[in-house]
DOFITOR-921919 format. One line per field, with one value per residue (C-alpha): x, y, z; residue number from 1; chain; residue in one letter. Coordinates in Angstrom, 2 decimals, padded with zeros to 5 digits. Example, Ala and Ser with C-alpha at 12.3 -4.5 7.8 and 13.67 -1.06 7.14 Angstrom:
# residues 2
xx = 012.30, 013.67
yy = -004.50, -001.06
zz = 007.80, 007.14
n = 1, 2
chain = A, A
res = A, S
***
This chain:
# residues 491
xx = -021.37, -021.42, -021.16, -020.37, -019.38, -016.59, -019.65, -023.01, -024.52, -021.51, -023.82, -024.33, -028.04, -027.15, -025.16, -026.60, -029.53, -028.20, -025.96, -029.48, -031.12, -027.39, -027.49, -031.36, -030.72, -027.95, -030.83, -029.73, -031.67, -030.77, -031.70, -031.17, -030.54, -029.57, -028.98, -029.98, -031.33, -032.49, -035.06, -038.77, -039.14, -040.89, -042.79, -045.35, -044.50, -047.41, -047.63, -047.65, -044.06, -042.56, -039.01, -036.77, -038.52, -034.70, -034.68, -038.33, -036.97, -033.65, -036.26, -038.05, -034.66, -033.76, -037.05, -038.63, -040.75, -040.01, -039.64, -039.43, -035.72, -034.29, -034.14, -034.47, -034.07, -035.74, -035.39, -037.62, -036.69, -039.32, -037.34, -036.24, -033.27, -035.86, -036.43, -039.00, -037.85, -039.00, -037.33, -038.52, -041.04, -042.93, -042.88, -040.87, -040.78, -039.18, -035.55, -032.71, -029.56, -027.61, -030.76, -031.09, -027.56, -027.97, -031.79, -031.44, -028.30, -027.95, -031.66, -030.79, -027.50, -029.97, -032.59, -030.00, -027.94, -031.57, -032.52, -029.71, -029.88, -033.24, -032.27, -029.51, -031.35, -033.40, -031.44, -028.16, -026.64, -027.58, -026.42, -025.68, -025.68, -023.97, -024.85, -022.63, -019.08, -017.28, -014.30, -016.42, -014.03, -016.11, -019.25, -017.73, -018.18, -021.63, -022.02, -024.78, -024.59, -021.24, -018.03, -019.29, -022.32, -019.65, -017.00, -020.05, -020.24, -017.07, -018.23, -016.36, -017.22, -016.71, -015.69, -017.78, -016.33, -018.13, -015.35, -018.43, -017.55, -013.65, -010.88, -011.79, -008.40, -007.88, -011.31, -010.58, -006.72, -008.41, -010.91, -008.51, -006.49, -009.00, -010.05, -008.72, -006.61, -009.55, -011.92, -009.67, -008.98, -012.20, -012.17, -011.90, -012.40, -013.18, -015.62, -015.34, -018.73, -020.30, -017.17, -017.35, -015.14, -012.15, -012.02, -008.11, -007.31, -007.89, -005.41, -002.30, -004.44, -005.72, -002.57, -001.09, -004.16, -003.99, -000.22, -000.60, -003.31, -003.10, -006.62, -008.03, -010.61, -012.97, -014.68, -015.29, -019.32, -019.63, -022.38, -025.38, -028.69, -031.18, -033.90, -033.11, -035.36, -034.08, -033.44, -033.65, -035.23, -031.64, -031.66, -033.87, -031.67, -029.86, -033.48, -034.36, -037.53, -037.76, -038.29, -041.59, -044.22, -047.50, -048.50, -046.43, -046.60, -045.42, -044.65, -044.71, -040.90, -042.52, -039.79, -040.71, -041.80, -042.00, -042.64, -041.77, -041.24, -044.57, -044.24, -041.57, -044.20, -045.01, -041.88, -041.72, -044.59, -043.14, -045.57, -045.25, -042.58, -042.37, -040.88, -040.47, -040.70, -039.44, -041.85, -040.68, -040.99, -043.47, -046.26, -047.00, -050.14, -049.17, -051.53, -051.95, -050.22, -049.28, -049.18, -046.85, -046.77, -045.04, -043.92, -045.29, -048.37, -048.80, -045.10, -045.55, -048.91, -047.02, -044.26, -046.57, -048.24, -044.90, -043.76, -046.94, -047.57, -051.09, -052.63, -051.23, -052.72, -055.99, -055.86, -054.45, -057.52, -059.96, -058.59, -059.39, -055.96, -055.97, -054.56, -053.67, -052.96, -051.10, -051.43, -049.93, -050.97, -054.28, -054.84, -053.32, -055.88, -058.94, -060.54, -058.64, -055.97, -056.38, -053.06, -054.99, -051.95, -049.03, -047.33, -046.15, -045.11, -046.70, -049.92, -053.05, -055.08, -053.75, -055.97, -055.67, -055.95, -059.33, -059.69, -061.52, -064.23, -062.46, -061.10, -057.83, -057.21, -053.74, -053.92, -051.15, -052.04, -050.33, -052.00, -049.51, -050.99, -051.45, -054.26, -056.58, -060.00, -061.43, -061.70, -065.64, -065.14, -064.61, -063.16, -065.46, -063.74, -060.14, -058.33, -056.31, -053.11, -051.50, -050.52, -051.31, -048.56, -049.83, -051.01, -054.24, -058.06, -059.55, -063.24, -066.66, -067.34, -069.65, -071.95, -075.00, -076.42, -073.82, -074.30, -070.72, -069.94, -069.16, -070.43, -067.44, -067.07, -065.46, -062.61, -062.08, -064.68, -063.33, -064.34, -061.79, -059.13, -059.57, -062.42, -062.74, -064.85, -067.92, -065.65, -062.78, -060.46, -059.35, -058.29, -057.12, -055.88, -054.25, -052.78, -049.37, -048.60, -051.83, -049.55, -048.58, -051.79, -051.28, -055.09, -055.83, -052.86, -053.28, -057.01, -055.59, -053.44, -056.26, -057.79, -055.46, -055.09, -058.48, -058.22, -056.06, -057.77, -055.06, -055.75, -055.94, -053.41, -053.54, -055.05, -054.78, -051.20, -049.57, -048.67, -045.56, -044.07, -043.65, -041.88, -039.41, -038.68, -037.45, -035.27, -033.74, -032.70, -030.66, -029.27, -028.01, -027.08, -024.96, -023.44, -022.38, -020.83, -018.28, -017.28, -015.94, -017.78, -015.83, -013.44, -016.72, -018.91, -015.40, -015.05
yy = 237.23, 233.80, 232.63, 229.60, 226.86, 225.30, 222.91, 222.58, 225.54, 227.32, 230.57, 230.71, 231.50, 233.91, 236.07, 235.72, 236.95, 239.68, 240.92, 240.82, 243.45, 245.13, 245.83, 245.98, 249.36, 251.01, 251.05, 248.35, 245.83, 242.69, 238.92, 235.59, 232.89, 228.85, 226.53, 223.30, 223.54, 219.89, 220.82, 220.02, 223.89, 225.06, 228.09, 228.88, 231.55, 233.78, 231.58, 228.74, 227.35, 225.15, 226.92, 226.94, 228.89, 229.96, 231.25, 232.87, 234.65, 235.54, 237.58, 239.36, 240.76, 241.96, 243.73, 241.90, 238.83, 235.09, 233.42, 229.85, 231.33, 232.38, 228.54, 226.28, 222.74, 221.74, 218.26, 217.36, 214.01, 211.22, 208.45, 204.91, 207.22, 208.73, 212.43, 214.55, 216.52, 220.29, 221.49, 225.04, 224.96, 222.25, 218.34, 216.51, 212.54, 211.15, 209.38, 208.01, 209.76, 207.33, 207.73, 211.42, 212.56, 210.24, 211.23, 214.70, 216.49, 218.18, 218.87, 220.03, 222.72, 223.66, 225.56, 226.88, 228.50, 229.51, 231.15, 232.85, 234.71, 235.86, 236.88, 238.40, 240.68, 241.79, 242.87, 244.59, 242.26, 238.16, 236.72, 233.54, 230.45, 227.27, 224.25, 222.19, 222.37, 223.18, 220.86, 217.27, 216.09, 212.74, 215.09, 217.84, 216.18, 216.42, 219.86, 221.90, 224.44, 225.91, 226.13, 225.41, 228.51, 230.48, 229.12, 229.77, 233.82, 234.18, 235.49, 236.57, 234.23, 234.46, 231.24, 231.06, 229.23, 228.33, 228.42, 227.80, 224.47, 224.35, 223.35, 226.51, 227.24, 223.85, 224.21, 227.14, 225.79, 222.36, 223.66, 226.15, 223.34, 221.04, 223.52, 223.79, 227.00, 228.31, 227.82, 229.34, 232.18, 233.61, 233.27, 236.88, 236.35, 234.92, 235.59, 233.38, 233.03, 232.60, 233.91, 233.59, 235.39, 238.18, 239.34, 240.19, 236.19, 235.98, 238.51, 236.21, 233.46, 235.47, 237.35, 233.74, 232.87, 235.42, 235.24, 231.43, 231.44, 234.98, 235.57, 238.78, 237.51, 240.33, 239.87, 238.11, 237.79, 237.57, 235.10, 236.38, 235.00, 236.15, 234.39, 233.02, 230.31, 227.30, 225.50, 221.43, 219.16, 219.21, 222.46, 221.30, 218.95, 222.42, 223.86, 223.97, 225.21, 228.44, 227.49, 227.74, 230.44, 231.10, 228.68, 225.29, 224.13, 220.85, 219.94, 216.58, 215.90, 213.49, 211.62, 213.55, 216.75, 219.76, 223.18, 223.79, 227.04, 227.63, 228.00, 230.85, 233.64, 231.23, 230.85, 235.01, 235.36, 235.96, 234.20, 230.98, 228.35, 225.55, 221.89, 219.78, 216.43, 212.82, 210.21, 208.42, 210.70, 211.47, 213.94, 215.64, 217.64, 220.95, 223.70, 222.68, 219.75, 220.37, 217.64, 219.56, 219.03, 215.99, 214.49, 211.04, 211.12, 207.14, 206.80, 209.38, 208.01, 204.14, 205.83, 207.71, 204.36, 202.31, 204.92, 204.98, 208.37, 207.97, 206.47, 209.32, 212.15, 210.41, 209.78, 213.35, 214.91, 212.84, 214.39, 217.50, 218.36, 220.61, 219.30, 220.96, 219.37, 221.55, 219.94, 216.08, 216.94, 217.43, 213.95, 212.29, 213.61, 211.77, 208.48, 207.04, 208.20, 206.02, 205.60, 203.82, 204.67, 203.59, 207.26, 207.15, 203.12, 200.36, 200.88, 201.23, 202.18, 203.26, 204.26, 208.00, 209.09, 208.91, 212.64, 214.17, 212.44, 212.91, 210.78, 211.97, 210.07, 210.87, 212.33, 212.28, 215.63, 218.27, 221.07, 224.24, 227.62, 230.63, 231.54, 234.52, 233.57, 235.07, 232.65, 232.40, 229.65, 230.38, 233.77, 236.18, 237.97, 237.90, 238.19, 234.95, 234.16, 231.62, 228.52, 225.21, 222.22, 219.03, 215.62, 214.61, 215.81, 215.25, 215.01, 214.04, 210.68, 210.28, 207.62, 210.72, 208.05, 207.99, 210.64, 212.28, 211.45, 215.35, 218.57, 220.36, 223.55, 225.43, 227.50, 229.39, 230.62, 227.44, 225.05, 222.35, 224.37, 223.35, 222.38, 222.68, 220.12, 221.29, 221.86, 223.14, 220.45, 219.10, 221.52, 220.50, 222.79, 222.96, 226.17, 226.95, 230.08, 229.82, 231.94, 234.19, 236.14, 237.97, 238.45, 234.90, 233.86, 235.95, 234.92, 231.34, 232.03, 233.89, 230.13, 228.59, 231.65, 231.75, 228.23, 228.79, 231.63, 233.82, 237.17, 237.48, 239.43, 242.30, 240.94, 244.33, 243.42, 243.28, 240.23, 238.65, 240.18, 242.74, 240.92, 239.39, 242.80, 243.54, 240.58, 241.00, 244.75, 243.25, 240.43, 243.21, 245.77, 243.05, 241.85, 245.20, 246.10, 243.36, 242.55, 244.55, 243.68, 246.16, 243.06, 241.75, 244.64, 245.85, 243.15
zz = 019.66, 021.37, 025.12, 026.07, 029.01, 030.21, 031.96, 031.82, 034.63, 034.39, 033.64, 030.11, 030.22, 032.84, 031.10, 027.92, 029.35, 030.91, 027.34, 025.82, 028.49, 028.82, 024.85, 024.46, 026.95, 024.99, 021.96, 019.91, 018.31, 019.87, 019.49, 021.21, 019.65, 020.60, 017.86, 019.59, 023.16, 025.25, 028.30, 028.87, 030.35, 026.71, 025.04, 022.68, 020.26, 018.51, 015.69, 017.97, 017.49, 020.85, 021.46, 025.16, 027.72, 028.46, 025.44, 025.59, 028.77, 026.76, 024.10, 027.06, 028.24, 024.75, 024.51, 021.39, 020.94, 021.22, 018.23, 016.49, 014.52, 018.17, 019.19, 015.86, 017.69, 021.07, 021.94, 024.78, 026.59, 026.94, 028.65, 027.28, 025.73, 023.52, 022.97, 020.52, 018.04, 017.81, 014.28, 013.64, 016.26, 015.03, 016.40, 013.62, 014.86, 018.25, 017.64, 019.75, 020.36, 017.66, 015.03, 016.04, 014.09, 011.58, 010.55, 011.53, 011.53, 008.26, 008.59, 011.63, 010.36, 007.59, 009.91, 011.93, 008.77, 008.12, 011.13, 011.62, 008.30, 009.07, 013.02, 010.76, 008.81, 011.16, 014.76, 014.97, 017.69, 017.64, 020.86, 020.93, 024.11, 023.64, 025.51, 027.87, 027.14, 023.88, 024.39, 024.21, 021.75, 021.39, 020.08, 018.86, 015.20, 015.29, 017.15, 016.36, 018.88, 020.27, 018.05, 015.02, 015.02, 016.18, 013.34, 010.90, 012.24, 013.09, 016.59, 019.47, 022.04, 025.79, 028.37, 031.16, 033.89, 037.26, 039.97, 042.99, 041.72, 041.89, 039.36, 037.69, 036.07, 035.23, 033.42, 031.58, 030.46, 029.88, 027.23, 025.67, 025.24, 023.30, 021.35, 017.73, 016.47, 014.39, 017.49, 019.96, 017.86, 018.58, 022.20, 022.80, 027.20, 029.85, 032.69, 036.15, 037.43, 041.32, 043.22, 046.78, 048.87, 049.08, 045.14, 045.82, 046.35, 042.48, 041.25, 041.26, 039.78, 036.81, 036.39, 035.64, 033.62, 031.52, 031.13, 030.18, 027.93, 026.62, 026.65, 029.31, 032.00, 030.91, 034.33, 038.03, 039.01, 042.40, 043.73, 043.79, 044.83, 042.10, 040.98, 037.56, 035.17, 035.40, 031.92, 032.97, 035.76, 036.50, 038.39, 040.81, 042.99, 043.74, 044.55, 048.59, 050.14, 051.44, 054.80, 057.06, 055.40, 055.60, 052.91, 052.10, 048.53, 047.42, 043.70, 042.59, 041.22, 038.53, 036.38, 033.59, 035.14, 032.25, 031.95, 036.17, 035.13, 035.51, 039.21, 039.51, 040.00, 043.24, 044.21, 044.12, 046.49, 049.62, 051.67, 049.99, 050.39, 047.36, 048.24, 045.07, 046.62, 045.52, 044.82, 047.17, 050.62, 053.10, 051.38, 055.19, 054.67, 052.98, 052.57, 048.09, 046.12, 042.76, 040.40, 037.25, 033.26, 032.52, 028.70, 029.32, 031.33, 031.19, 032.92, 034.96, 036.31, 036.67, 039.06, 041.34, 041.65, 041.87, 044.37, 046.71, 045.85, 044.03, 047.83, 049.31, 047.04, 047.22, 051.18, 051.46, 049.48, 051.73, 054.61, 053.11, 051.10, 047.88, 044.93, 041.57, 038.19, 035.23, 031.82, 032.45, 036.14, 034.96, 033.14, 035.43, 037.93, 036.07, 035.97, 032.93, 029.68, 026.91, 024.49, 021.30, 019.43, 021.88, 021.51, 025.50, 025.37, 025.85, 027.36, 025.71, 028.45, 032.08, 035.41, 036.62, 040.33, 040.11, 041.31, 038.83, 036.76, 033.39, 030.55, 028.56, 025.10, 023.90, 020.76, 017.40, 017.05, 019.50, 020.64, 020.53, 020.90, 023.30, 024.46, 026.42, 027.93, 030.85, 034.46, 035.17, 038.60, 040.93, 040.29, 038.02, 035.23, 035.64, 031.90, 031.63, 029.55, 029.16, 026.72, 025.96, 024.81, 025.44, 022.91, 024.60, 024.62, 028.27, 028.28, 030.80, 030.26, 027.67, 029.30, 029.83, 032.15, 034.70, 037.29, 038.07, 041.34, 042.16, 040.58, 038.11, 037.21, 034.42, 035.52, 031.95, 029.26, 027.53, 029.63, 028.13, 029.48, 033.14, 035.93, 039.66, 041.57, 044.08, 047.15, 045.29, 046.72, 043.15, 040.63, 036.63, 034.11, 030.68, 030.80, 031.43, 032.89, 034.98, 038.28, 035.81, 036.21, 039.30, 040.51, 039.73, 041.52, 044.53, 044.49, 044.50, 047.60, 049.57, 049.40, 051.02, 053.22, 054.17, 054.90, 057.63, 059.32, 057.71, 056.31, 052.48, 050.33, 047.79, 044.36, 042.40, 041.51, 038.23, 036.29, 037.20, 033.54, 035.52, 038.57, 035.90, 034.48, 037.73, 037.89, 034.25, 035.38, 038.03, 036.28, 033.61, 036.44, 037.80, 034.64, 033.44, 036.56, 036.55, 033.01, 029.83, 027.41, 024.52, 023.52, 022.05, 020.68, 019.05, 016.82
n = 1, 2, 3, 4, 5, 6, 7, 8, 9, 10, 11, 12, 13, 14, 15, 16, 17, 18, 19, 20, 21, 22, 23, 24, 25, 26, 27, 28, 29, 30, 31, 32, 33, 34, 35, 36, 37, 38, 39, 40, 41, 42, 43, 44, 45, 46, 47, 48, 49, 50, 51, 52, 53, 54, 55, 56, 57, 58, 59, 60, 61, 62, 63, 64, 65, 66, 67, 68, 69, 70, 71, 72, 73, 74, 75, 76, 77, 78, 79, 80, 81, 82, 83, 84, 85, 86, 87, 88, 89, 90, 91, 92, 93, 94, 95, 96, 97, 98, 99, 100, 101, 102, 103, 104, 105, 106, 107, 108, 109, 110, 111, 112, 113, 114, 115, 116, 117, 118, 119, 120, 121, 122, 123, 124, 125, 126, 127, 128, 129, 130, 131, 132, 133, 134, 135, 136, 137, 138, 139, 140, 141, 142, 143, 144, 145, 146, 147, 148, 149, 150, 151, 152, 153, 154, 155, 156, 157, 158, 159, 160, 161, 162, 163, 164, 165, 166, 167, 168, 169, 170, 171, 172, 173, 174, 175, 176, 177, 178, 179, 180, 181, 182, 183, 184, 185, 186, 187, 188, 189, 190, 191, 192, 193, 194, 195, 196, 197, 198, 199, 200, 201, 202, 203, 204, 205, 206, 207, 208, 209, 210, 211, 212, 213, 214, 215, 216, 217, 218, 219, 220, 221, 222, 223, 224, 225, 226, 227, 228, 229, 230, 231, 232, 233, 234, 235, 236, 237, 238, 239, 240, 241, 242, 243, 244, 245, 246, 247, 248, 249, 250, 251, 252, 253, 254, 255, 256, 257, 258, 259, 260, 261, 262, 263, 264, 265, 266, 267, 268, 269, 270, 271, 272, 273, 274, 275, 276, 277, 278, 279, 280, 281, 282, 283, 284, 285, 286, 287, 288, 289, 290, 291, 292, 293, 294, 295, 296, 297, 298, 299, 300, 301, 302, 303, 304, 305, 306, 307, 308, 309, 310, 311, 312, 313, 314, 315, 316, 317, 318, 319, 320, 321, 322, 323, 324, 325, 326, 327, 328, 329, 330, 331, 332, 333, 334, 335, 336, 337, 338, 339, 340, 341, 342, 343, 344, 345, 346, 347, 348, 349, 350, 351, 352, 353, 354, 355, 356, 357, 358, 359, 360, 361, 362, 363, 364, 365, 366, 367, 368, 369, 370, 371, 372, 373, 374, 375, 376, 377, 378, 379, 380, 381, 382, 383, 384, 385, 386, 387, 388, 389, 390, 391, 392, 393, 394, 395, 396, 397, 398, 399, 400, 401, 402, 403, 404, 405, 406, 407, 408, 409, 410, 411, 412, 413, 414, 415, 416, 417, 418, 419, 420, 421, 422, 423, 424, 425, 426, 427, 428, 429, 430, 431, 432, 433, 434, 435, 436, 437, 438, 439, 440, 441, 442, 443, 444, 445, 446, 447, 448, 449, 450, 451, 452, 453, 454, 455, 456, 457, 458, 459, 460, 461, 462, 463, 464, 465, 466, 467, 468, 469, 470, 471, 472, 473, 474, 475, 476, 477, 478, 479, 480, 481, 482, 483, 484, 485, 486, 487, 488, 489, 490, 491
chain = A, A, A, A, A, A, A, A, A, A, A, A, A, A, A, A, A, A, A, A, A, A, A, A, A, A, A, A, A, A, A, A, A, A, A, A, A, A, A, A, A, A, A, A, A, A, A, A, A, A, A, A, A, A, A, A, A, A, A, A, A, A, A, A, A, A, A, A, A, A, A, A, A, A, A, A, A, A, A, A, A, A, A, A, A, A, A, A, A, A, A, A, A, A, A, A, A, A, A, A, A, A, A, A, A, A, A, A, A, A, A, A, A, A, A, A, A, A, A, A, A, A, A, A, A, A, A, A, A, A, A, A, A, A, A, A, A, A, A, A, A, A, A, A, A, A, A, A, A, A, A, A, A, A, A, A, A, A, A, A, A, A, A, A, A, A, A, A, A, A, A, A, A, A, A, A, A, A, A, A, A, A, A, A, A, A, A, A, A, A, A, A, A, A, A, A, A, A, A, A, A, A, A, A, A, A, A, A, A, A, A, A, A, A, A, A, A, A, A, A, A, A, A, A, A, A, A, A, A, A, A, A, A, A, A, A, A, A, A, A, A, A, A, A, A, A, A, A, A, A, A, A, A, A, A, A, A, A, A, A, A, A, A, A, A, A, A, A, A, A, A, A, A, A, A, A, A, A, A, A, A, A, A, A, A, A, A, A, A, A, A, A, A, A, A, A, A, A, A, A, A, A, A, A, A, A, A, A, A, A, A, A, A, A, A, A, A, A, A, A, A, A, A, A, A, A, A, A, A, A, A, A, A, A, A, A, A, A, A, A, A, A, A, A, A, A, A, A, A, A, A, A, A, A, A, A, A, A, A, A, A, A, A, A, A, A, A, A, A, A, A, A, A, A, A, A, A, A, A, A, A, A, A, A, A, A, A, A, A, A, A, A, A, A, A, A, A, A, A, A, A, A, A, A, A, A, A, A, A, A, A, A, A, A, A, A, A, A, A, A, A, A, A, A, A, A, A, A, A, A, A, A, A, A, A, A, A, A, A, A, A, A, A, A, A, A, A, A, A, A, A, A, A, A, A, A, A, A, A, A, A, A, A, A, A, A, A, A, A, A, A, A, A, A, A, A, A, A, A, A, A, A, A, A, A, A, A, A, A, A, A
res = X, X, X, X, X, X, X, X, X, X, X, X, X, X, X, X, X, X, X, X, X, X, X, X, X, X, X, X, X, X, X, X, X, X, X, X, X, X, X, X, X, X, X, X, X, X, X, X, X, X, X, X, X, X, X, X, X, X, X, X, X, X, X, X, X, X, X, X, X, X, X, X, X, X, X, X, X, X, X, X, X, X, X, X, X, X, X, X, X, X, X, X, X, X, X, X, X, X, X, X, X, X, X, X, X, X, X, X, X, X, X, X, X, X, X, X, X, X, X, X, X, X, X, X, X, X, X, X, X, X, X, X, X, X, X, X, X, X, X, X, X, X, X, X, X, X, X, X, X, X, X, X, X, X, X, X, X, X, X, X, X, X, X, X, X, X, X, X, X, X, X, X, X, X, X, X, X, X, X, X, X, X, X, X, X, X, X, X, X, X, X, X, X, X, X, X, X, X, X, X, X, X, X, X, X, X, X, X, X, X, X, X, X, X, X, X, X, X, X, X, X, X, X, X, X, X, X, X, X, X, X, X, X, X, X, X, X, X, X, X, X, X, X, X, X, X, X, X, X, X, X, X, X, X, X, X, X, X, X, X, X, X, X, X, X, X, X, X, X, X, X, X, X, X, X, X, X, X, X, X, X, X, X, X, X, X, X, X, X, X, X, X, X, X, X, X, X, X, X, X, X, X, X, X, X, X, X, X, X, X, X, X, X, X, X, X, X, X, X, X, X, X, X, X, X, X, X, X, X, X, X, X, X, X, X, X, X, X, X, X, X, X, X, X, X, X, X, X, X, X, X, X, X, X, X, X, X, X, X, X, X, X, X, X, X, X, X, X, X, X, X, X, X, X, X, X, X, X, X, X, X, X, X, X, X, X, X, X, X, X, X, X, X, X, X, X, X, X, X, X, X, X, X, X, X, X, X, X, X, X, X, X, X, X, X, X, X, X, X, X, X, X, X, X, X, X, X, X, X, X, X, X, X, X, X, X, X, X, X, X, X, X, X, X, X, X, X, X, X, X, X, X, X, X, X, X, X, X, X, X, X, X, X, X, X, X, X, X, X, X, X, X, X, X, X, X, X, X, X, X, X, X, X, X, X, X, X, X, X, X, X
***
C-alpha cells in the first residue's frame, strides 16, 4: 500500500508509521519502505548502510529491523545546492539537483525495482511513504518516489491532507485533479489530518467531497500532541521550548545541523526543557550547550564565527558553562579540522573553538557503523550503543612535546569515540544516540542537577527504545481509531 501528501508535513510519516505498528499487531509481516527520502536525520543499519532515521523509526513500529532495501536513496544536503548521494546505503558521489537526474536516475529506479522485490519476498504487507506532494507536475517526470512506486505495485494509496493548515479541500480536489487517470485510479481514500475543533462542522464538507471526487475520506485525525521524529531541519521552526524546567538545554541550530534526532530521549525527560537557538541570538547561560552533528563542519564552524556565536561559547564556558559536541559538534569543539582534500569547500584548513585540544582531518573515507563499548569517564560501566556517521578522524596533537593545556579523559572503552576535559566543562563525542542510553543519560542530567543544588533522578531506567515503544502504541491506537483502513488491505 502507499501513503502519500497533498504537501510536504501533511502526516505521511505519521501514519505510515502508525499502519506499520497497526498491521505489525494483527501478526502480519510488515515492512516500510521510501523510495527516495532527502533529510540529514540518518541511521546506521547492521551492516552499516546510512538510510532515513524516519524510516529506521518506521521498522521499529513494524517490529523488524532497519534496513538499507526499506529506504534505497538518502540524499543528505550539504549547501551550495549540493547534496550526497546515499544509493543502497552506501555514499555514491555528491551532485547538483540538475546533474543529480541526469547521472543518477535510472540508477536510481534500478535499486528501488530492486529493493522492493526483495522487501517483496520477504513481508506480507510493504508500506510505502511518498515525499512532498504527488501533483508537482514540473517533477513528476523524474519521480522516484510517489506515483510512479505506486504505478509500479499497483498499490492502493491513501491522500493525506493537513487541514491545521487550511485550503484543505481545495488541496485534496487540486491534486486529484493533476493527477493522471491511471494514478488516480488507485487512490482508494482520503484521510484529513490535525483537525481542530467540533468533528460535526466537517460532515457537509466531506459529504460534498466525497460526492465530487467520488473517493470515501476513510478517516478525520484529530490533533494530537504526540511526540513524533521529525524527518528535516525543517520541523524545527515549528519546535518551541518547553517552558521553564529544572534544567535548560540549548541546541545550536547550525546551518547544517544533522542527525537532531538524537536529542528526542531529552526532549522526553520531563525535567528538561530544549531551546534550539539561532546563531544569531543571545546564548543566556543555560544549564549545558549542545553543539549537534552537522554535514559540513568547515561551514558550520565559519557561521558560528560570522554569527558571533564561537565568542560566546568560549566566554560562556569561562564563566563556567557546559558545553557538548555530537559528531560535527565534536570537531568543531577542537583546536583545528584540516580539509587536505577540499571535500566541505574551499578551505584547506579552518580554526575550531579552541575547546578541546584536538585536531580533526576530514577524511574521503566515511565512517558508517554501529557500535557497543562500555563508558569508563566519568561514569563506570554503563553498556553504550550507539552509531557513528561522520568523514573525519579527530586526534591529540601529535607534537608529544606540547603539554595539553587541560587533562582529557576517555569517555568510552574506545577512546576515539569521545573525551571529557579535567573539570568536565567540555564534552566531545562521535556517537549518535549517546541519550539513548537511559543511565548514561540520567547520569548526565544528575550533573547538571547537582550543579544546581538540585536533587538527582532515578538512573535504573530503561533505554528510551522503550519510551518510543510507548509512543508508537499511541500513534497506532490513535490511527486505528479514526480511519478504515479495509479499502486498502482489501485490495
Amino acid at each position: 500500500m502507499m501513503v502519500v501528501g497533498t504537501t510536504s508535513h501533511a502526516g505521511k510519516s505519521f501514519i505510515t508509521t502508525a499502519i506499520c505498528r497497526i498491521l505489525a499487531r494483527r501478526g502480519w509481516h510488515v515492512t516500510p519502505f521510501k523510495g527516495q527520502n532527502m533529510a540529514l536525520n540518518a541511521y546506521v543499519t547492521t551492516t552499516g548502510g546510512e538510510i532515513g532515521y524516519a524510516q529506521a523509526v518506521q521498522a521499529w513500529a513494524a517490529e523488524t529491523n532497519p534496513r538499507v532495501e526499506m529506504n534505497p536513496i538518502l540524499l543528505k544536503p550539504q549547501g551550495n545546492m549540493t547534496s550526497q548521494v546515499i544509493l543502497g546505503g552506501k555514499a555514491a558521489g555528491i551532485t547538483t539537483a540538475t546533474n543529480y537526474y541526469k547521472q543518477y536516475f535510472e540508477k536510481g529506479w534500478d535499486v528501488i525495482v530492486q529493493s522492493l522485490e526483495r522487501l517483496a519476498i520477504e513481508y506480507d504487507f510493504v508500506v510505502c511513504e511518498g515525499a512532498g506532494s504527488p501533483a508537482e507536475i514540473n517533477l513528476k517526470h523524474r519521480d522516484l518516489t510517489n506515483m510512479r512506486v505506486a504505478k509500479y505495485l499497483n498499490a492502493p494509496t491513501l491522500l493525506v491532507v493537513d487541514i491545521d493548515r487550511g485550503g484543505a479541500f481545495a488541496h485534496v480536489v487540486g491534486t486529484l485533479e493533476l493527477l493522471d487517470d491511471s494514478e488516480r485510479a488507485l487512490i482508494k481514500g482520503v484521510v484529513i489530518n490535525k483537525f481542530r475543533g467540533q468533528r460535526s462542522l466537517l460532515d457537509s464538507g466531506i459529504e460534498w467531497l466525497e460526492s465530487y471526487t467520488g473517493i470515501p475520506v476513510l478517516g478525520v485525525i484529530p490533533w494530537q500532541d504526540i511526540s513524533f521524529s521529525s524527518e528535516d531541519s525543517l520541523d524545527l521552526l515549528e519546535r518551541h521550548s518547553k517552558g521553564q524546567k529544572d534544567i535548560n538545554i540549548t541546541v545550536l541550530k547550525l546551518p547544517h545541523i544533522a542527525n537532531f534526532t538524537d536529542f528526542e530521549p531529552l526532549d522526553a525527560e520531563k525535567t528538561v526543557s530544549i531551546t534550539y537557538l539561532d546563531l544569531q541570538n543571545n546564548l543566556g547561560y543555560p544549564d549545558a550547550v549542545i553543539i549537534p552533528g552537522s554535514k559540513t563542519t568547515i561551514n558550520d564552524l565559519i557561521a558560528l564565527n560570522k554569527s558571533g556565536m564561537a565568542q560566546k561559547l568560549q566566554d560562556y564556558v569561562a564563566a563556567g558553562g557546559i558545553v557538548l559536541g555530537i559528531c560535527g559538534g565534536f570537531q568543531m569543539l577542537g583546536d583545528m579540522v584540516f580539509d587536505p582534500d577540499q571535500l566541505e569547500g574551499n578551505s584547506v584548513s579552518y580554526p575550531g573553538l579552541k575547546l578541546l585540544p584536538i585536531e580533526t582531518v576530514i577524511t574521503p573515507e566515511k565512517i558508517v557503523r554501529q557500535r557497543q563499548t562500555c563508558s569508563v569517564h566519568p561514569y563506570l560501566g554503563f553498556p553504550i550503543t550507539g552509531y557513528e556517521i561522520h568523514q573525519g578522524v579527530s586526534r591529540l596533537p601529535k607534537n608529544k612535546n606540547q603539554p595539553l593545556r587541560t587533562t582529557i579523559h576517555a569517555l568510552f572503552e574506545d577512546r576515539s569515540l569521545g573525551i571529557v576535559n579535567d573539570n568536565q566543562s567540555v564534552w566531545g563525542c562521535y556517537l549518535h544516540g549517546i541519550f539513548d542510553n537511559g543511565a548514561w543519560r540520567r547520569t548526565w542530567l544528575n550533573y547538571l542537577r547537582n550543579r544546581r543544588g538540585l536533587p538527582s533522578l532515578p538512573t535504573g531506567i530503561p533505554n528510551y527504545r522503550e519510551q518510543r515503544e510507548v509512543v508508537l502504541n499511541q500513534l497506532a491506537d490513535l490511527v486505528e481509531e479514526y480511519i478504515d483502513l479495509t479499502p486498502l488491505l482489501n485490495n
